[in-house]
C-alpha positions, 0 to 999 in steps of 0.5 A: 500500500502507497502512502503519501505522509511527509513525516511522523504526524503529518498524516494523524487522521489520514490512518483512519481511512486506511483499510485492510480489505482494498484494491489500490489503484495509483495514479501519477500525472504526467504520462503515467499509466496505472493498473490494478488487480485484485484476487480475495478468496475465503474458503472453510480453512482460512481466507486470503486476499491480493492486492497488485500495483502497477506503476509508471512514470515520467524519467523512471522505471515502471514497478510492479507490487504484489501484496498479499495476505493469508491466514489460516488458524494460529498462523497468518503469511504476508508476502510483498514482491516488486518487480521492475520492468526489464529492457525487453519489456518485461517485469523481472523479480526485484525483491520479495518479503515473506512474512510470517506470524504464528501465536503458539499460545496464548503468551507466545508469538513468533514471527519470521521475516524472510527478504529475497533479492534477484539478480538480472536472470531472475533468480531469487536469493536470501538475503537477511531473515528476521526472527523474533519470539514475543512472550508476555504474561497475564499481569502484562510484562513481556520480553521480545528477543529479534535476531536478525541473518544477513547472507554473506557470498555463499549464501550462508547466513551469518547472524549480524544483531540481537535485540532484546526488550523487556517490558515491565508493568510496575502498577496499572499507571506505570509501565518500563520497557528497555532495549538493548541492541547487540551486533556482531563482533566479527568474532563470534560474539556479539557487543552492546550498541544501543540502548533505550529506556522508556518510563510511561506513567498515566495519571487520573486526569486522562493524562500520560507522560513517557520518558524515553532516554537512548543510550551509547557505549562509552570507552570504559565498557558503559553507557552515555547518554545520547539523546533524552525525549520527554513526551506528554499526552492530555485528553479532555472531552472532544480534545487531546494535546501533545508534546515533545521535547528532544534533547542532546549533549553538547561536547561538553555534556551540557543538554539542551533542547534540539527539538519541540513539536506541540499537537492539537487536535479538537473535535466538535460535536458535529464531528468535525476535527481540527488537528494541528502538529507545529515543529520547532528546531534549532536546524533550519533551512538557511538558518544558523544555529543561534541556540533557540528553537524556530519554527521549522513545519505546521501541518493542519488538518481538518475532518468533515465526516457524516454517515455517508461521506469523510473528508480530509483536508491537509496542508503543510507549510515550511520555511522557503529555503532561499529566504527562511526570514519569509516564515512558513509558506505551503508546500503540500495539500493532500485531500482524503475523500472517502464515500460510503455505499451499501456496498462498501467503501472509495477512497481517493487521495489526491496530493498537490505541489507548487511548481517552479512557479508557485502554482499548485498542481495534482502530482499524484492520486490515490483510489482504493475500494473496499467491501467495507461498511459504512461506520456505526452512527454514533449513540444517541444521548437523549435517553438513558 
């Protein structure tokens, strides 16, 4: 599935329209072409489902995507093969990505991720397996340990990384997950590179504020702190506010604020939502470093929806480059519509970009379809 989002948070809403039963058809301006497949099937067993992408575009290779999705009991397969077009005409395997999930029991999962590349005769060949085992209790602590395999030139597998992750639920407010990640030594060992800490708490009031601290190996065979993130999460009635401030060392140890991003998102009894997510950097684009933090990136985003129809509409503004002290100017629209019918669901996506002129113009569409149907109206309060 193609997707349009700028960055994290950019597109907070647009995941309400995403479905997982859909036909996707992507579109691009300028002498492109587009084609689309679907093969679903359910039987007594399991059921699964494909979805096939085509794509062109002007000064490009055209690909094709192959998605797929199949379960049967406790285990469930996702496949995701690209193919590129070849000088003859036609679509040769480029990679494929086998995934593969199994709940063992009721504390148990495991899954496994195989990434095949081909060369130029089309033969495929294993490149990198990720397997991880996931095991959790009642009281909701859990351990995640993901290994992950590269091939070397023979094509044996060699062991390349280890992360572990231990998650503890200290109270029902209070839960502490910390990730430690190994690499291979080159010897047959494995050295610490990474790690992260993270405090979550919840309080009465419907908020939550999380702590997360990533820490390096320093020379004396312990760790340094790198990077420090503090996060807090308020919801009101109909509102929630977020923020978020990331801070470094500098070379002499001393912490400061690199980065701040504040999130506003409200809606109205009708259902409308407005969503705003403002960015703020010491880095910018034409803008030395003067120790404070400047506007860097807004995106806002506003939802119509009614019992038949969702309408998404986004625009994000950014300094201009050539001349930051400008302020903020758009650099992107994107609109989401979905309709809904008695036999399901049309989605399109549509993004907009200013040309060399500043004029906007339609550089890509998206439209899915789906048997999904139409949301539940929310209940009445009028009676008790």
């Amino acid at each position: 599935m193609m997707t349009f989002s700028t960055r994290e948070n950019a597109g907070l809403f647009a995941t309400k329209f995403l479905t997982k039963s859909m036909i996707s058809v992507v579109f691009f301006v300028g002498s492109a072409v587009w084609a689309q497949a679907q093969d679903a099937q359910q039987n007594s067993t399991g059921e699964s489902e494909t979805t096939t992408t085509q794509t062109s575009r002007d000064n490009t290779n055209p690909s094709r995507t192959t998605e797929s999705h199949s379960k049967s009991g406790n285990q469930t397969v996702d496949t995701r093969r690209v193919e590129v077009l070849g000088n003859d005409g036609r679509y040769r395997p480029d990679s494929d990505t086998e995934t593969e999930t199994v709940r063992v029991d009721d504390t148990t999962t495991r899954t496994v991720v195989r990434t095949y590349t081909s060369d130029a005769n089309g033969q495929r060949k294993l490149a990198e397996v990720t397997e991880a085992e996931t095991r959790t209790t009642a009281n909701g602590d859990g351990q995640t340990v993901r290994t992950t395999s590269n091939s070397d030139v023979n094509g044996k597998l060699q062991v390349v990384q280890r992360e572990v992750e231990d998650t503890r639920k200290n109270s029902p407010e209070v839960q502490e997950t910390k990730t430690t990640l190994y690499v291979a030594d080159g010897n047959g060992g494995f050295t610490a590179s990474r790690q992260t800490q993270e405090l979550q708490k919840s309080d009465a009031d419907k908020s939550t504020e999380v702590k997360k601290t990533t820490l390096r190996p320093n020379v004396n065979g312990g760790w340094l702190v790198n990077e420090v993130s503090e996060k807090t999460i308020k919801e009101e009635d109909k509102s929630r506010s977020t923020e978020e401030r990331v801070s470094r060392p500098d070379l002499n140890g001393k912490y400061s604020v690199i980065s701040r991003t504040v999130a506003e998102e409200k809606e109205t009894p009708t259902g409308e939502s407005r969503n705003t997510v403002e960015t703020y950097s010491v880095d910018g684009p034409g803008i030395p470093r003067d120790g404070s933090l400047h506007l860097s990136r807004r995106v806002t985003t506003l939802q119509k929806k009614d019992s038949d129809e969702e309408t998404t509409e986004q625009q994000v503004q950014e300094p201009n480059p050539g001349n930051p002290s400008d302020g903020l100017r758009v650099s992107a629209k994107t609109k989401y519509t979905v309709l809904y019918s008695s036999s399901g669901a049309e989605q399109t996506k549509s993004v907009q970009a200013p040309d060399g002129s500043g004029t906007f113009k339609v550089v890509a569409v998206e439209k899915k379809k789906t048997d999904e149907a139409p949301p539940a109206p929310a209940p009445s309060n009028n009676h008790q």
